[in-house]
C-alpha positions as CSV (number, residue, x, y, z in Angstrom):
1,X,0.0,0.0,0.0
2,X,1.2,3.5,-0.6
3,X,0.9,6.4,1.8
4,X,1.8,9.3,3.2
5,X,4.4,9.2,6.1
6,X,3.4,9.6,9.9
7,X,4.9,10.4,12.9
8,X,5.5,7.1,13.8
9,X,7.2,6.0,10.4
10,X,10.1,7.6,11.8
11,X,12.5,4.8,12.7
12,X,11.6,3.0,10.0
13,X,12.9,5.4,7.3
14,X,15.5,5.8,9.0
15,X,16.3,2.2,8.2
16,X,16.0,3.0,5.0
17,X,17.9,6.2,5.1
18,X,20.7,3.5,6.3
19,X,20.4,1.1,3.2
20,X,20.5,4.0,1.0
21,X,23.2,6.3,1.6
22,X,24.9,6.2,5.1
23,X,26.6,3.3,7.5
24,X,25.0,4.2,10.4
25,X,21.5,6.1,11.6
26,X,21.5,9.1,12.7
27,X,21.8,9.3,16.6
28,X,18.2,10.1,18.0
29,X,18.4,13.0,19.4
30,X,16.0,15.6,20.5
31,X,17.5,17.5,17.3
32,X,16.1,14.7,15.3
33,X,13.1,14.4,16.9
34,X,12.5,18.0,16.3
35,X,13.3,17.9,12.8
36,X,10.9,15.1,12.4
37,X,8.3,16.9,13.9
38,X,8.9,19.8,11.7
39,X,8.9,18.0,8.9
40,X,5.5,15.4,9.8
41,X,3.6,18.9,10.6
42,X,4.1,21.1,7.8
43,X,1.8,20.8,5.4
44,X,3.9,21.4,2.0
45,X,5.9,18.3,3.2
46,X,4.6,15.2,1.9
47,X,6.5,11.8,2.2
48,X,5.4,9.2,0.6
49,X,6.1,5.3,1.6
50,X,5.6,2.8,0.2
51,X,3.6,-0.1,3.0
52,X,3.8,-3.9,2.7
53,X,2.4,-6.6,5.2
54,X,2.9,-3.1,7.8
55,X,6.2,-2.5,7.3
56,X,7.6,0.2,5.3
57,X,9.5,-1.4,2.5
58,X,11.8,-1.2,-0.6
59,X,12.3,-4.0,-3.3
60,X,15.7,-4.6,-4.0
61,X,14.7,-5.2,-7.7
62,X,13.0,-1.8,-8.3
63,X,16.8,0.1,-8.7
């Protein structure tokens, strides 16, 4: 299922965030968790993810 991000979605794009550019996730700070919150709230940001069996997923063959 596609949808838009929520709050909660957090740690698991940061999982992907790992797979697709960095060795290690970010450490959570309340920086982060700010940001997040910034982000999650404002209404011209829209992230959209992309849901399977309720986890947020990517398939390795789609790249």
């Amino acid at each position: 299922m596609v949808r838009e991000a929520v709050k909660e979605d957090l740690y698991e794009l940061l999982n992907l965030y790992l797979f697709l550019h960095e060795k290690d996730i970010p450490e959570n700070s309340s920086r982060m968790g700010n940001t997040w919150n910034t982000i999650i709230e404002d209404e011209k940001h829209h992230i959209i993810v992309n849901e399977i069996n309720g986890k947020i997923e990517i398939r390795g063959d789609d790249f």
